[in-house]
Each structure stands twice: as C-alpha cells, then as structure tokens.
MMTF fields as JSON, N, C-alpha, C and O atoms, coordinates in Angstrom:
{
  "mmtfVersion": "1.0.0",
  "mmtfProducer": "UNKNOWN",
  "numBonds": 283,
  "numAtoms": 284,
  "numGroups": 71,
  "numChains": 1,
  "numModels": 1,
  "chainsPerModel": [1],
  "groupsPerChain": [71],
  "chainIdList": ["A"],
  "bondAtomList": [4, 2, 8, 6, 12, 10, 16, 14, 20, 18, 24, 22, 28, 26, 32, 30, 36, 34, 40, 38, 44, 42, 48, 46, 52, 50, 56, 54, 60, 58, 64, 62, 68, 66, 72, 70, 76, 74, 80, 78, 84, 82, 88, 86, 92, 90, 96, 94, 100, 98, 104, 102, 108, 106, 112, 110, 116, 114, 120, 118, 124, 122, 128, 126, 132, 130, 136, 134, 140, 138, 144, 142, 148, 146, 152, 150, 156, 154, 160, 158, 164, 162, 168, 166, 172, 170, 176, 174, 180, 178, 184, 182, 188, 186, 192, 190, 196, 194, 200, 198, 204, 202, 208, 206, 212, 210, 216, 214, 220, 218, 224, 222, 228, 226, 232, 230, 236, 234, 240, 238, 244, 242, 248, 246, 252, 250, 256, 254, 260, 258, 264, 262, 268, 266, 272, 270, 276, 274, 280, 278],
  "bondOrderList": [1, 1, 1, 1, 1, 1, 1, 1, 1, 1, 1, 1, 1, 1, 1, 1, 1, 1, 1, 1, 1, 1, 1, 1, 1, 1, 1, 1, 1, 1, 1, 1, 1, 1, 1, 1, 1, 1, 1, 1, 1, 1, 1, 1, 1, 1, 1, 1, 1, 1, 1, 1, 1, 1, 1, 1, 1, 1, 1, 1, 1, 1, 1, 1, 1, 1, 1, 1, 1, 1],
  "groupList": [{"groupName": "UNK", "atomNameList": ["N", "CA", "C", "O"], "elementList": ["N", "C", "C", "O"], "formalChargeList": [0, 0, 0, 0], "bondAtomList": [1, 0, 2, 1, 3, 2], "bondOrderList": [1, 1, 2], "singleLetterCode": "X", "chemCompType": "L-PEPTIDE LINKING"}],
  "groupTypeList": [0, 0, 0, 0, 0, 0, 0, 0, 0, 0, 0, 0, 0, 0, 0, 0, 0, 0, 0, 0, 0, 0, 0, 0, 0, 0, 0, 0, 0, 0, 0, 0, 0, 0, 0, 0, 0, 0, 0, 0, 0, 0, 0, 0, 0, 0, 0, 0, 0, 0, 0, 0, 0, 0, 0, 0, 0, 0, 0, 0, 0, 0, 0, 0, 0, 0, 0, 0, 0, 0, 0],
  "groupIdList": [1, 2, 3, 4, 5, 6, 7, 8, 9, 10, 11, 12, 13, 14, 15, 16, 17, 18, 19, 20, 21, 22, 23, 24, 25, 26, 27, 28, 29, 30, 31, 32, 33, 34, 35, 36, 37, 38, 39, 40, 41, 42, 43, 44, 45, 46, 47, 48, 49, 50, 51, 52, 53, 54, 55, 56, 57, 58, 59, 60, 61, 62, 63, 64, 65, 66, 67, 68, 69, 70, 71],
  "secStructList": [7, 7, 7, 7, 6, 6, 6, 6, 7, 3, 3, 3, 7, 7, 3, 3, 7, 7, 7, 4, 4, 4, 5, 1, 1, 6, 6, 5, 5, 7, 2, 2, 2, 2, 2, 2, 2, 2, 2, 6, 6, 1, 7, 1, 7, 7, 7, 7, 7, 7, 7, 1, 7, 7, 5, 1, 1, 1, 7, 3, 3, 7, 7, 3, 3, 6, 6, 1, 7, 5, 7],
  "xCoordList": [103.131, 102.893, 103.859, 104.947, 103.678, 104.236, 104.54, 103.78, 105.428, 106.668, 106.087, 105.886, 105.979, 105.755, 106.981, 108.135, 106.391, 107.987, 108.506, 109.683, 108.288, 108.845, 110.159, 111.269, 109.399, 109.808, 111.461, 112.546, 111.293, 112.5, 112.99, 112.826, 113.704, 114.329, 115.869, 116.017, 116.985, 118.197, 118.959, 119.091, 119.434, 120.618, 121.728, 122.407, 122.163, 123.701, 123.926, 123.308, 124.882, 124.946, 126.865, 127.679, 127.027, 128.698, 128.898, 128.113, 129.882, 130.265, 131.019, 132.041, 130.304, 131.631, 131.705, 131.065, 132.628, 133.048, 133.273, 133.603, 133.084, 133.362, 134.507, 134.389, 135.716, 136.851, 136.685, 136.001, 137.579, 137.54, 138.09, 137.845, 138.874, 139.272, 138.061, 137.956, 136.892, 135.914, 135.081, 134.018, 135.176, 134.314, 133.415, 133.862, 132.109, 131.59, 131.345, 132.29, 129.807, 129.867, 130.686, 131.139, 131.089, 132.361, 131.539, 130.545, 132.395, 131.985, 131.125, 131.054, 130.598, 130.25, 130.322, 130.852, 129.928, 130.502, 129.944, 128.954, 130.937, 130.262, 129.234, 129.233, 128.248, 126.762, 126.921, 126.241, 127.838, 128.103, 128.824, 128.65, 129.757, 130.447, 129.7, 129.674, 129.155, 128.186, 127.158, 126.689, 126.711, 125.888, 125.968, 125.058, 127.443, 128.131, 128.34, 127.924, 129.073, 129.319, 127.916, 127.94, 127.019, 125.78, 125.285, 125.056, 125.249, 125.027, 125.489, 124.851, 126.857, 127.918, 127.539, 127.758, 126.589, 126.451, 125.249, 124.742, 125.11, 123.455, 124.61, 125.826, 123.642, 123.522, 123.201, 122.087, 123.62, 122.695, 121.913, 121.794, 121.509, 120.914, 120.567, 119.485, 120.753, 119.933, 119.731, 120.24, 118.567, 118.628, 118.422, 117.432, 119.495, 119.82, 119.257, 119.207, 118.867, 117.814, 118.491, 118.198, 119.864, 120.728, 119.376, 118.975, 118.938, 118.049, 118.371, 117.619, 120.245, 120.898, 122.011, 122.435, 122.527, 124.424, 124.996, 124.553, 125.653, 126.813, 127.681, 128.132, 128.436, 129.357, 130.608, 130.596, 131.93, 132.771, 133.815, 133.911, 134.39, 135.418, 134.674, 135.068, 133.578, 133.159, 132.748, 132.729, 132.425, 131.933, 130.217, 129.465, 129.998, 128.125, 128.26, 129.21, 126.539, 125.905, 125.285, 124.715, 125.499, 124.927, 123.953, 124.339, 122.814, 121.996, 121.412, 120.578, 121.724, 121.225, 119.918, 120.053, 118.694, 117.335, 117.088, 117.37, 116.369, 116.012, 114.73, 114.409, 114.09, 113.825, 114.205, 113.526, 115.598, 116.634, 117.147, 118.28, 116.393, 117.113, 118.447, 118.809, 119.043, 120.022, 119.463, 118.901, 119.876, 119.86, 121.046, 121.077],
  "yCoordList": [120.8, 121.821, 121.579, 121.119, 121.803, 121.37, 122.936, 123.842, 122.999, 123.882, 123.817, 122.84, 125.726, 125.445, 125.003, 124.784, 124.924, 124.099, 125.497, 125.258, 126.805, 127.678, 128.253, 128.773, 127.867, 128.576, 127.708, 128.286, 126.557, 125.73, 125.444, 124.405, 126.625, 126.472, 127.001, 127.784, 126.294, 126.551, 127.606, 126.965, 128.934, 129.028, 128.85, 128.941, 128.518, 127.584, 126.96, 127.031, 126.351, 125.615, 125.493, 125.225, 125.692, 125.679, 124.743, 123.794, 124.787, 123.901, 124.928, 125.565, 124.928, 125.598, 124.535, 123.505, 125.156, 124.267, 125.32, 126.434, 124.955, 126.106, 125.473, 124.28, 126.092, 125.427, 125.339, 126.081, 124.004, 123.811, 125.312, 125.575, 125.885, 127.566, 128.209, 128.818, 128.356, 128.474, 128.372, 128.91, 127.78, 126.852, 127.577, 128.562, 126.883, 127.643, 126.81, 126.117, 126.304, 124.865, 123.946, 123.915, 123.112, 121.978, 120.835, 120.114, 121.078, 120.453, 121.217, 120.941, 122.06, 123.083, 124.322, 125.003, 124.983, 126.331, 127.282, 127.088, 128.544, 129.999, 129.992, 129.501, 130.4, 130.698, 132.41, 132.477, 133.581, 134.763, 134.533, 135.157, 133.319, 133.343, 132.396, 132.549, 131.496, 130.242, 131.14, 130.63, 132.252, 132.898, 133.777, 134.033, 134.333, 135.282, 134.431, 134.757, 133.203, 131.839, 131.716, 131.587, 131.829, 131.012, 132.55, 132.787, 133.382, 135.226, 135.351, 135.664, 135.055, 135.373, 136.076, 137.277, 134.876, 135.003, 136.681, 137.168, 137.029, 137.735, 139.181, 139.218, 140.234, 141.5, 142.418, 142.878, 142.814, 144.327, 143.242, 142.043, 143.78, 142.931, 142.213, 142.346, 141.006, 139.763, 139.374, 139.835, 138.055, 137.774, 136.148, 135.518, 135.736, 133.941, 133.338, 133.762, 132.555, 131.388, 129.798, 128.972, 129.891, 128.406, 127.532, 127.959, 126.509, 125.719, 124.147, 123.274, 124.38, 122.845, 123.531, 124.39, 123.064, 123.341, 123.169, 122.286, 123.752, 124.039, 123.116, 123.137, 121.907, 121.015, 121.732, 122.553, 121.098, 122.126, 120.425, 119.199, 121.781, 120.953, 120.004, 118.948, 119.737, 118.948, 119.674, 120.901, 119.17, 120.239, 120.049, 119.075, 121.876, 121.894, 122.276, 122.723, 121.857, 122.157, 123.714, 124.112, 124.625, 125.713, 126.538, 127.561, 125.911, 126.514, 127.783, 128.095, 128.841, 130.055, 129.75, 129.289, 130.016, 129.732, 131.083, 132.166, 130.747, 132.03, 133.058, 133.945, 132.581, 133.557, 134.234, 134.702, 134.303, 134.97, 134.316, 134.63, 133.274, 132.714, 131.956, 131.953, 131.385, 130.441, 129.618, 129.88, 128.212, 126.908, 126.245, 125.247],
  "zCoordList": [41.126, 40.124, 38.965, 39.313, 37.61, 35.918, 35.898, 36.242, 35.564, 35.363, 33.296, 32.575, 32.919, 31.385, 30.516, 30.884, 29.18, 28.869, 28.396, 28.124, 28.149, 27.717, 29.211, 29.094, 30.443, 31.528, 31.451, 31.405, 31.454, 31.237, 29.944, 29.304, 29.566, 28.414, 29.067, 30.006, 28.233, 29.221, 27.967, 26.924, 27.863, 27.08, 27.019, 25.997, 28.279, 28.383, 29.591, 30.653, 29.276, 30.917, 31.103, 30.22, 32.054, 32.421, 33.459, 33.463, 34.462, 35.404, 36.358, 36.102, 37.451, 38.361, 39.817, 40.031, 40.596, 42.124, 42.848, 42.441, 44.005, 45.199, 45.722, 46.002, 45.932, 46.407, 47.587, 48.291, 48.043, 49.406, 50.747, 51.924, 49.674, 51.02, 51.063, 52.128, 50.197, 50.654, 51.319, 51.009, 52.289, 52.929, 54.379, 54.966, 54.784, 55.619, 56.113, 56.489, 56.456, 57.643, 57.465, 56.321, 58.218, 57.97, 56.405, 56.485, 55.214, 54.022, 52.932, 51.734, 53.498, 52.384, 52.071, 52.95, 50.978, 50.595, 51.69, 52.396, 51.686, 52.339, 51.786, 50.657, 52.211, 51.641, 50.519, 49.495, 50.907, 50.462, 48.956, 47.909, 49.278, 47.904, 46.939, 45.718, 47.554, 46.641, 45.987, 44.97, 46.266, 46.304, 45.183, 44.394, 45.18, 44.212, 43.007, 41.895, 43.283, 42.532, 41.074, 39.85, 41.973, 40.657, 39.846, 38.66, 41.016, 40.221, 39.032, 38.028, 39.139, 38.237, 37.188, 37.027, 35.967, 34.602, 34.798, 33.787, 35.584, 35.518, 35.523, 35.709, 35.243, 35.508, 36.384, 36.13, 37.168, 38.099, 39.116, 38.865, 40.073, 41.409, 41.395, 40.824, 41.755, 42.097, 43.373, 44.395, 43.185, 44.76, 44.728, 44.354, 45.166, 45.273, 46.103, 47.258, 45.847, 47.113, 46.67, 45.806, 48.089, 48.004, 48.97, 50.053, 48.422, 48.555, 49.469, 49.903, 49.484, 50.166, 50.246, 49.473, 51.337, 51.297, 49.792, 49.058, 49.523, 48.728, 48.761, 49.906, 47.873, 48.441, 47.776, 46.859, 48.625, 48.085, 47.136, 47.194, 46.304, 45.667, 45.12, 45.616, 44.162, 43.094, 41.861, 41.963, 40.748, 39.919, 39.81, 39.774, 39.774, 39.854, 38.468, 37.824, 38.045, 37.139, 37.241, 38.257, 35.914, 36.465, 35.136, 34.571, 34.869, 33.892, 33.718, 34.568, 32.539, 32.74, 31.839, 30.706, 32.37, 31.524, 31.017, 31.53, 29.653, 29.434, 29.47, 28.678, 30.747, 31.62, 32.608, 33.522, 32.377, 33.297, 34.4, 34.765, 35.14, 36.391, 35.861, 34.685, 36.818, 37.12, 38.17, 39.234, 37.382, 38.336, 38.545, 39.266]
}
C-alpha cells in the first residue's frame, strides 16, 4: 500500500537515545519509557505502537508529521 504524499510530510525531526539505565530486555529500551520517549513532542493522550525493540544508547531518528503522528 502508497502512503499519500500529504500523509508524509515531516514538520521536524530531532534525535533522541534511550539510555542504557533504561533498559528492559537485555539491549533494549523499557517499552513504558521508549514509549513516553517518542510521545514527548505530542499533547494530551496518545497511544504508541513500538513496532521493534528499542536499542539503547544510540541516537534515533524521531519525525513529528504533520498529521500529528510521530515516527
């Protein structure tokens, strides 16, 4: 399925890492804080769908689109 090109439009993009004291299965992030981690930029309730472990201690890419999600 083609994704529209309006749906993928990014208004910013930052960098964050989940530190290694974070950590939940052996090598990747808590799922609660990775979770809180990508929320961040948003407002009022959301609901996160982590799609792969979380790696800890590198830096992620973190796009806010402006249809409101985060990638």
């Amino acid at each position: 399925m083609t994704e529209s090109p309006e749906r993928d439009r990014i208004l910013r993009t930052d960098s964050v890492h989940v530190a290694p004291r974070f950590s939940g299965p052996p090598g990747f992030g808590h799922g609660g804080y990775s979770a809180a981690l990508a929320a961040q930029p948003l407002e009022g309730a959301v609901a996160v769908d982590l799609r792969r472990p979380v790696p800890l201690g590198r830096p992620l890419r973190r796009n806010v689109m402006e249809d409101g999600r985060v990638e």
